[in-house]
Structures are given as structure tokens and as C-alpha cells.
C-alpha positions in Angstrom: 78.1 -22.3 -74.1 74.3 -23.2 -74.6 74.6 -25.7 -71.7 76.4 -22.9 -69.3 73.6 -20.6 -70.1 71.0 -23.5 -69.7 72.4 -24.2 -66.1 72.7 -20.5 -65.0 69.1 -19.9 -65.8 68.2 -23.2 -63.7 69.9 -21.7 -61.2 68.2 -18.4 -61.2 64.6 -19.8 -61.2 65.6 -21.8 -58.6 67.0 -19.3 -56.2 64.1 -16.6 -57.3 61.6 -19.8 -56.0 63.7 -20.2 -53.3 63.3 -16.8 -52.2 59.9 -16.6 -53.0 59.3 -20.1 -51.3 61.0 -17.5 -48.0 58.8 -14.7 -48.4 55.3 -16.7 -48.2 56.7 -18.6 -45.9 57.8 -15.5 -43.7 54.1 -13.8 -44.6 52.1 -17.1 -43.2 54.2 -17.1 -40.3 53.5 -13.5 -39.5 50.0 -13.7 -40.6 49.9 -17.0 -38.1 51.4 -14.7 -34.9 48.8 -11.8 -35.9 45.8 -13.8 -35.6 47.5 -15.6 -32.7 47.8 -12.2 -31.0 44.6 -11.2 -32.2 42.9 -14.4 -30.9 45.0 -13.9 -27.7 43.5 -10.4 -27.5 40.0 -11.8 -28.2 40.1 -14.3 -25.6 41.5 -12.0 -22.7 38.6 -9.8 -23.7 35.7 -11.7 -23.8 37.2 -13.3 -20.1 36.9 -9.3 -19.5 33.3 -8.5 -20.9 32.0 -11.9 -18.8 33.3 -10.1 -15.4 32.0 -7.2 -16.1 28.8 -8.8 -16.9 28.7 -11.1 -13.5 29.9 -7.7 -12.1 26.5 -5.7 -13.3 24.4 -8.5 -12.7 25.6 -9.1 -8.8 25.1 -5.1 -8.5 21.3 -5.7 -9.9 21.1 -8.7 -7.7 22.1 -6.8 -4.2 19.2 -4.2 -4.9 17.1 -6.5 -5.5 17.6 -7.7 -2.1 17.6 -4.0 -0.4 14.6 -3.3 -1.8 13.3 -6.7 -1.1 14.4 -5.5 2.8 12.2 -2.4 2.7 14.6 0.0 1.2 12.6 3.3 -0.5 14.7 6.2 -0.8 15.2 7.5 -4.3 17.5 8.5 -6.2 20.2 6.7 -4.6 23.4 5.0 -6.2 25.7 2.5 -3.9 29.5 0.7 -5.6 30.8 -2.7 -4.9 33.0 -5.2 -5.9 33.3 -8.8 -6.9 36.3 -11.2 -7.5 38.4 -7.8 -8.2 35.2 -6.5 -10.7 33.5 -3.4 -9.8 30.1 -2.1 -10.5 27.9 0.9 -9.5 23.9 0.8 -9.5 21.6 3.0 -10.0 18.1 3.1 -8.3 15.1 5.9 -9.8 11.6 6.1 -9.4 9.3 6.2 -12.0 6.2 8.0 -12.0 4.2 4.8 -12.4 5.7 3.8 -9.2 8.0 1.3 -10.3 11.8 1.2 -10.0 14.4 0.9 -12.3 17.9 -0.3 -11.4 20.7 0.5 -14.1 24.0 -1.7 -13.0 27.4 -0.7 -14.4 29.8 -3.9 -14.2 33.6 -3.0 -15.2 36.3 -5.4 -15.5 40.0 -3.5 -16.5 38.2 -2.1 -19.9 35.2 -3.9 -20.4 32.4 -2.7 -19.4 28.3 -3.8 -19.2 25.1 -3.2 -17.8 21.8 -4.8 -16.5 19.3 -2.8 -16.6 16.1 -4.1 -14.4 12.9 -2.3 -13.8 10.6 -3.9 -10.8 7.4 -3.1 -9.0 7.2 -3.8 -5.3 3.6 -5.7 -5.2 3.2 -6.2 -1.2 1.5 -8.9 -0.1 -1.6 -7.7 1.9 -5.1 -9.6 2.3 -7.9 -7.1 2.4 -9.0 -9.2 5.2 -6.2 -9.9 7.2 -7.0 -11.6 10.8 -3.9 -13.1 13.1 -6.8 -15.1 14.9 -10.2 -16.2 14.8 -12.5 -15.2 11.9 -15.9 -15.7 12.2 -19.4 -14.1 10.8 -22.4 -15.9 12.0 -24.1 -15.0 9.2 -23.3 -14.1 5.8 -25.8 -12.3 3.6 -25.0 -11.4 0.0 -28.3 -11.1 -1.9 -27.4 -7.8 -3.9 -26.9 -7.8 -7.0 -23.2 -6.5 -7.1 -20.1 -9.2 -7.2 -17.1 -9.7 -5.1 -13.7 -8.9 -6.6 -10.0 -9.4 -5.2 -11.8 -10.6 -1.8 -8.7 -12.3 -0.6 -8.2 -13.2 3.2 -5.6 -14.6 5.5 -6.5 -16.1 8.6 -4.7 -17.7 11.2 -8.3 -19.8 11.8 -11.9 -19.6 10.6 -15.0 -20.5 11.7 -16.1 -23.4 9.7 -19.6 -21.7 8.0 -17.7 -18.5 7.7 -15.1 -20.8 5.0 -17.9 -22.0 3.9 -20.3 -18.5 3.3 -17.1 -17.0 2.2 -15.8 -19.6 -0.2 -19.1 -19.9 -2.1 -19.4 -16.1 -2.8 -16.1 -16.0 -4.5 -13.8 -15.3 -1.6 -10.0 -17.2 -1.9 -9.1 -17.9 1.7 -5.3 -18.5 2.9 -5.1 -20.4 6.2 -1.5 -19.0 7.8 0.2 -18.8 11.1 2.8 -16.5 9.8 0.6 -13.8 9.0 2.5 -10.5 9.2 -0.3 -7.8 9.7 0.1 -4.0 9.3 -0.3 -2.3 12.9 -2.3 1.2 13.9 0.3 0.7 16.4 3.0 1.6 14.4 1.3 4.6 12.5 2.5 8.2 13.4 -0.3 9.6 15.8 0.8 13.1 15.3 -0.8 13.0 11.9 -4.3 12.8 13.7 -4.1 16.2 16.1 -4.2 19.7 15.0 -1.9 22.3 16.5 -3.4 23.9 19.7 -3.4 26.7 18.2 -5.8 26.0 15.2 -8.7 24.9 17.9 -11.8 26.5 18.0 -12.8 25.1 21.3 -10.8 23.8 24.5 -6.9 22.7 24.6 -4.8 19.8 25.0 -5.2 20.5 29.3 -8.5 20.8 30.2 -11.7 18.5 30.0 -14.4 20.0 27.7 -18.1 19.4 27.4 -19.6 19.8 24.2 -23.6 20.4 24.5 -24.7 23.1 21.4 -23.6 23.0 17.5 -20.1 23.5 17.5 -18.7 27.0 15.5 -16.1 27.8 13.3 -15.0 30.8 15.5 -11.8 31.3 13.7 -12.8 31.6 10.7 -10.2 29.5 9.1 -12.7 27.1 7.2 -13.0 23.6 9.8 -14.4 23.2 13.1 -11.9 22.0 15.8 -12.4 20.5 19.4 -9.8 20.3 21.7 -9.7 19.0 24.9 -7.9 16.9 27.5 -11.3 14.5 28.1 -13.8 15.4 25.8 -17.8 14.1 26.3 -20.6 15.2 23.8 -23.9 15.7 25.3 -27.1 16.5 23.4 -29.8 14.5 22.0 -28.3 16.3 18.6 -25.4 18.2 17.8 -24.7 19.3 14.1 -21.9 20.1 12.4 -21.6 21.9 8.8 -18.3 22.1 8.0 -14.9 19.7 8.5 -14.6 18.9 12.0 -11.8 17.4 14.1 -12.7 16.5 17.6 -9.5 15.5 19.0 -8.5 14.7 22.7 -5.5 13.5 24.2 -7.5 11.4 26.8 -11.0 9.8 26.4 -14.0 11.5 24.2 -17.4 10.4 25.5 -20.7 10.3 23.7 -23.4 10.4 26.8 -26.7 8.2 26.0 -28.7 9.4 23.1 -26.1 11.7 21.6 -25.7 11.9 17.6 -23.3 13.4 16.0 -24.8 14.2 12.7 -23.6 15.8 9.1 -25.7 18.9 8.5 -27.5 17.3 4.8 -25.8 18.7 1.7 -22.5 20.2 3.8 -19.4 19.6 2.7 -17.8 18.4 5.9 -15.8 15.5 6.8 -15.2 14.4 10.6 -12.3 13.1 12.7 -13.0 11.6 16.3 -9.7 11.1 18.0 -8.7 9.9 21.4 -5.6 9.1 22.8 -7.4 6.5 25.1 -10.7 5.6 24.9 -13.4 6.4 22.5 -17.1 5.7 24.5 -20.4 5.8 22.7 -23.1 4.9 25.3 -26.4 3.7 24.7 -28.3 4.8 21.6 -25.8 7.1 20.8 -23.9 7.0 17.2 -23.0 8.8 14.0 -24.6 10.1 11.5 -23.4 11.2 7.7 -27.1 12.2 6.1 -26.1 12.3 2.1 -23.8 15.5 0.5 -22.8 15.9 -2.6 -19.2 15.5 -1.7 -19.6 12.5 0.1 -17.8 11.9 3.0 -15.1 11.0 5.3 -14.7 9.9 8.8 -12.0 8.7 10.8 -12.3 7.3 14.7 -9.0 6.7 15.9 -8.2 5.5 19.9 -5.1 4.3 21.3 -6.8 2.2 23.7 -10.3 1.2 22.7 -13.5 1.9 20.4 -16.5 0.6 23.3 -20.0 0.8 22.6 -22.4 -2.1 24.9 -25.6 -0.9 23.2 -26.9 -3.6 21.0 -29.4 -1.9 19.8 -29.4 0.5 16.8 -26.5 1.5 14.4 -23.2 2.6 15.4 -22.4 4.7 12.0 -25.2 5.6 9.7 -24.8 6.9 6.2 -27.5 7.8 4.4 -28.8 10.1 1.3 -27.6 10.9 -2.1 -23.8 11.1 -2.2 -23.4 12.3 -5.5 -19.7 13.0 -6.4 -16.6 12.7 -7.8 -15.3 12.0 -5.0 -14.1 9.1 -3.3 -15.7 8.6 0.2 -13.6 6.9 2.9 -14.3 5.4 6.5 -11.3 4.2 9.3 -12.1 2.9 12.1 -9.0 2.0 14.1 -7.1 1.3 17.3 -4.3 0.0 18.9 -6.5 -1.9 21.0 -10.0 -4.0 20.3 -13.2 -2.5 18.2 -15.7 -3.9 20.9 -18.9 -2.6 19.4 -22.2 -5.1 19.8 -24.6 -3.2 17.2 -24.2 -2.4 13.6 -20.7 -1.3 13.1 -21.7 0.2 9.3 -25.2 0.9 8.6 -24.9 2.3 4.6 -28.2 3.0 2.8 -26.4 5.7 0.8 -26.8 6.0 -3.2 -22.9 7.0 -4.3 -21.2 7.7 -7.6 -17.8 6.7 -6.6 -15.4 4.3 -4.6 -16.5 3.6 -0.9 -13.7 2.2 1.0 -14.1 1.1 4.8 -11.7 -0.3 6.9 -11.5 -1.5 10.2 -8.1 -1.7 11.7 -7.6 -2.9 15.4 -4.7 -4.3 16.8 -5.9 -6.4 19.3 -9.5 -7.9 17.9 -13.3 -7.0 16.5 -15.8 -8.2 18.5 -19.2 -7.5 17.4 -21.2 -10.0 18.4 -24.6 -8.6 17.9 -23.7 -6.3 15.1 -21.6 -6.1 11.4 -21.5 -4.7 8.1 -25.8 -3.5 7.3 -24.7 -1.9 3.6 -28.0 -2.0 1.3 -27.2 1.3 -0.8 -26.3 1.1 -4.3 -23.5 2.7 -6.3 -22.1 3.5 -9.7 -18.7 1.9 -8.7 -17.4 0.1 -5.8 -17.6 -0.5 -2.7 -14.1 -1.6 -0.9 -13.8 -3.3 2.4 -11.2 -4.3 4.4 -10.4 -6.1 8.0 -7.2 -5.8 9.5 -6.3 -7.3 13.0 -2.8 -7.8 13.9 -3.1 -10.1 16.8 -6.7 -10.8 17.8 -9.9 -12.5 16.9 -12.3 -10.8 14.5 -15.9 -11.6 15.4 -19.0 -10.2 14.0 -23.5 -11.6 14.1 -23.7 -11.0 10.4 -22.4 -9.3 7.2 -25.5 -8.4 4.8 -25.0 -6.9 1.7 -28.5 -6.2 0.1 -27.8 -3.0 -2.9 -26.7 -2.8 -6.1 -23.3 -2.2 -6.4 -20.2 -4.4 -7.3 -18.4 -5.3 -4.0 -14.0 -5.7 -3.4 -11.9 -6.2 -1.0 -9.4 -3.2 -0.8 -6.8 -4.4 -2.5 -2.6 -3.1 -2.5 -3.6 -1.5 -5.9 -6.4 0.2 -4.7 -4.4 1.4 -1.5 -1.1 2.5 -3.8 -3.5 4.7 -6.0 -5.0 6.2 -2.9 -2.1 7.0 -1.3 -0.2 8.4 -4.8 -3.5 9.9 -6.4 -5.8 10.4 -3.1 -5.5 14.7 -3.7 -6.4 14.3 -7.1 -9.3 11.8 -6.0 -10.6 14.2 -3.3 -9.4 11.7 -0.6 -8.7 14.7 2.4 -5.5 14.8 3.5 -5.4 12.6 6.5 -7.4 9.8 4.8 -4.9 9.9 1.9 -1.8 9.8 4.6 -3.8 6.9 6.6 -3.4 4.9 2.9 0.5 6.2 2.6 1.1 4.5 6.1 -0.8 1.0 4.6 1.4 1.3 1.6 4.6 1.8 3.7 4.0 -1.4 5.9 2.7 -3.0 3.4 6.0 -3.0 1.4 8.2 -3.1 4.7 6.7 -5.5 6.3 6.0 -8.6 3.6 6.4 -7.0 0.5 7.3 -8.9 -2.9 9.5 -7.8 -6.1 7.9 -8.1 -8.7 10.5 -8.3 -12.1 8.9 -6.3 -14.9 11.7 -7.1 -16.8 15.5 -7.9 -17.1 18.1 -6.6 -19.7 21.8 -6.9 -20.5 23.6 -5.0 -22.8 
């Protein structure tokens, strides 16, 4: 009886391990499947999350490459796909100027982004000459020093290198320049409505022999005229003054053109051919507190044969705030054989003078005279698209630190010229830089790169 009990009980425990041999058995093997399904899941996943990356990363990569191609209208948002991933991107404007590019890759249910902010940093030489440069003489005994003075030349006159090199210059030698044009600027910017002019229209040829008027009343001095010739030993103006003319303007000899001392007026010569000055005639800004501004635009050509003399003076105390600002520009050649700057002036702010002509400088007798002194800087700039660039001498003599104008400078210009008192048109002339600038040769520049 003892023994059938004995063997029952054997039986029992065996069955019972048996069974429970079963259940952990059948618990590994499910446990096995759920991290095989789980694994499975993981793996089809992560395959997900990587296209979805790729996706947001080739959506940051193709606006990278519109911008890169001159695109600049913000806010603006543009889909695509890649090897059946999708993503959409994102393109703002900060108020720095930069550009931030958000791209949303999505693959089935994954999704990620790439988030990239960039600057576009143009590539612009202050001096910029698709030809020839050359100064005969370089004069930089001052006591000012040259900062970002950066040009690229097609050629250069050995001495200039030389001249150039030893006062700090960095010279690129290039026969790909690509050179912002005054060619491709909007004109209409430059001419006031007809109806807005004191004197003449856009039809008739007008003499100008007396002090011109602000008979309007509206606050500037405007002369309009089909041909337009100034002729008087001196004629002043007081206030800002456009003399604009859709044909020639003509300074007779011995005509100046002169900035009443202490006025706040700023001047703009424009001539939809040729602008003339004859013998000993020229331009002169005499020192106001609000410095000053002067633009000479011509389609054609800025002539003046005299050698003798200064073609632009600038003179006095310009004490101000302001930043003062000179163009000189054409779609054709500067041809100007005297002093094309003569600046004695004592300033408290940024000067910045540019000469911008298409199709060459030649001032063979004449240059840059600037012995003033300032608080700041003084910026220069030479821009010829396709053409030599020749002057007699460059001779800096005052105290003030010297630059070339650099894309920075020209950016904060054009974004903060109003707040600068840059006028108007100056401030539009720097907005038309900064747009070929960027067009024409700019660079990306990656501020920096994130994926999430």
C-alpha cells in the first residue's frame, strides 16, 4: 500500500514538472516572438526615421542650392520627394539678415528635421577691375591704416602690386572676375516725376545761369530738362538738389556748382547721356554739419579734358552723425584727367566713395587728393566691369583710418542707411550693390547645421 502511494506521488510530481517544464517553456517562446516582433518593429522603424532624415536633409540641401542661385524671396516654403520620402522646407528671414531653413523629412510615420541657418556673404572686392589697374603713384603718408582693402584684378601694373601690396592691400589676380554693373541698375530710381520740378521738363533744353529756387515749396530744388548746361562763374544751392536730364547736362568753362556753407543739401547730377564738365569747372561741397551726399550718374560718359584743378572738392567741418556718401557712375568710362576727389574735409563719421564705370577710369593726370582727417573711416571702392582703371596718383595725407568698402559695410548701408542718415537714393544705390552682389557671385555661408 505504502509502495502504491510512493509511486502515485512520483507520478504527480512528475506530471506537475511536466506541466510546469510546458508553461516556461510556452512563456520563453512567447517572450522569444514578442521581442522578435518588437525587434522587427524596431528595425522597420529606425529604416523609417533614416529616410525621413535623408529626406530633411536633401530638402536643406536643394535650398541651399536656390539660394546659392540668387533666390531672395521670403517667406517661402517649396515640397519634394526622394526615393518615395517626402519633405517640406521652410525658408524665413531673420532680422540680422540671415536665413533659416527648417526641413521636414517624412517617411510612412517617422518624421525629422534639419534645421540650418546661413548667411549669404557675396563675394565682392572693394576694388574690383576686369582689366588693367594701375596708379602711377601711390602716396600713403597719413597716419590712418588700411582695412579689408581687398582687390581683384584681371591685370596690374607692376609698381601698383607692389605700392599696393606693401600698404596692406591682398591682391587676387583673376580672369573670371564677375563685376557688379551700373548697367544693370534701375535708372528710374535717379529722376523725379515731372511734376515735382521746379525748373524745365523732360522736352525742352534748359539753361541754368542764376541760384536755382525752391519754387514749390516742397523742401528740394529740382532741374529738369531735356539738355541741361550750367553757366555762371558760380551758382549756389542751399537746399537738396536734383539736376536731372534725359539727354546731356553741361557745365560751360569756369562753372561751380557749389554747397551754400552750413546748408543741409545734398546733390544729384543725372544724365541719360553725357555728363560735360569743361575747363576749370567742378564741384564744390564747402563743410555742413550734415555732411553730404552727391551722386553723378550718365548712361554714356563722365568727360572732363581739363587737367588742371579738382573735379570734386570737399572741404570744411562736416560735423555729424551722419554718414556722408559719394557715386560716381556710368555705364560707360569716367574719363576725367584732374583730381577726381579732392577731400580736405574734417568729418565725424563714415565717408564712402565709389566709382563705378562700366567700361574703364582713365585719369591719367588726376586720382584720389584726400588729406582731411576723421573720427572714423573713410571707405573706397573701384568698380569696373569691363575696362581698364587708370589713375597719376592716389595720396592719402590726414588722419583717419582708411578701408575698402567692404560687403558688410554695403549690407548695413543698404538695411540701416535711413537710420544712418544715408538719403534715400544713396541707400537704394547700396540695395542695388547688395542685390548683385549676392546674384551675381554670392557665397553661403553655414552658420550652423542641426538634426533633430
Amino acid at each position: 500500500m505504502q509502495k502504491l502511494v510512493n509511486s502515485n506521488l512520483r507520478k504527480g510530481i512528475t506530471f506537475i514538472t511536466v506541466l510546469g517544464t510546458i508553461a516556461a517553456l510556452s512563456i520563453a517562446g512567447a517572450i522569444g516572438v514578442y521581442v522578435t516582433n518588437q525587434r522587427t518593429k524596431s528595425t522597420v522603424s529606425t529604416r523609417e526615421s533614416i529616410k525621413a532624415l535623408k529626406a530633411a536633409q536633401s530638402g536643406a540641401e536643394e535650398a541651399l542650392v536656390r539660394l546659392k542661385n540668387g533666390f531672395n524671396t521670403f517667406p517661402y516654403t517649396f515640397n519634394g520627394t526622394i526615393d518615395g520620402s517626402g519633405f517640406e522646407v521652410n525658408l524665413t528671414k531673420n532680422p540680422d539678415n540671415s536665413i533659416t531653413i527648417i526641413s521636414t523629412g517624412k517617411a510612412n510615420n517617422a518624421l525629422r528635421k534639419v534645421e540650418v541657418k546661413v548667411e549669404n556673404t557675396g563675394i565682392f572686392y572693394p576694388f574690383a577691375i576686369n582689366g588693367l589697374f594701375k596708379i602711377n603713384e601711390f602716396d600713403n603718408t597719413g597716419s590712418g591704416n588700411w582695412t579689408e582693402a581687398e582687390a581683384g584684378v584681371k591685370t596690374i601694373d607692376n609698381n601698383t602690386y607692389t605700392e599696393l601690396i606693401d600698404n596692406g592691400f591682398k591682391i587676387t589676380v583673376s580672369s573670371t572676375l564677375d563685376v557688379p554693373k551700373v548697367a544693370d541698375i534701375n535708372t528710374s530710381i535717379f529722376y523725379p516725376l515731372e511734376s515735382e520740378c521746379d525748373y524745365g521738363d523732360y522736352n525742352t533744353d534748359l539753361t541754368v545761369k542764376n541760384d536755382p529756387e525752391d519754387i514749390n515749396n516742397d523742401g528740394k530744388i529740382i532741374v529738369c530738362g531735356k539738355n541741361i548746361t550750367l553757366d555762371d562763374a558760380l551758382i549756389n544751392f542751399d537746399k537738396n538738389t536734383i539736376i536731372a536730364a534725359e539727354g546731356n547736362v553741361t557745365f560751360t568753362p569756369n562753372t561751380t556748382l557749389k554747397q551754400d556753407v552750413g546748408s543741409a543739401s545734398n546733390l544729384s547730377i543725372i544724365a541719360g547721356d553725357t555728363a560735360y564738365f569743361d575747363s576749370n569747372s567742378n564741384i564744390d561741397f564747402a563743410g555742413a554739419d550734415e555732411g553730404f551726399n552727391f551722386i553723378l550718374y550718365a548712361q554714356d560718359e563722365i568727360s572732363s579734358p581739363d587737367t588742371t584743378g579738382q573735379f570734386i572738392s570737399i572741404s570744411g567741418n562736416q560735423n555729424t552723425a551722419n554718414v556722408s556718401n559719394v557715386f560716381i557712375m556710368t555705364e560707360g568710362e569716367i574719363n576725367v584727367n584732374r583730381d577726381l576727389i579732392d577731400d580736405t574735409a574734417t568729418t565725424r563719421n563714415d565717408v564712402n566713395f565709389v566709382l563705378w564705370a562700366d567700361k574703364g577710369i582713365n585719369s591719367e593726370n588726376g586720382g584720389f587728393d584726400i588729406a582731411g582727417s576723421s573720427s572714423t573711416v573713410r571707405n573706397f571702392s573701384v568698380i569696373v566691369a569691363d575696362g581698364d582703371a587708370v589713375f597719376d596718383h592716389w595720396a592719402f595725407s590726414g588722419s583717419e583710418d582708411r578701408s575698402g568698402l567692404s560687403y558688410k559695410d554695403i549690407v548695413n548701408y543698404c538695411v540701416n542707411g535711413t537710420s544712418l542718415g544715408i538719403p534715400e537714393t544713396a541707400k537704394n544705390l547700396y540695395c542695388e550693390l547688395k542685390t548683385q552682389i549676392e546674384t551675381r557671385s554670392g557665397e553661403i555661408k553655414v552658420i550652423y547645421w542641426k538634426e533633430y
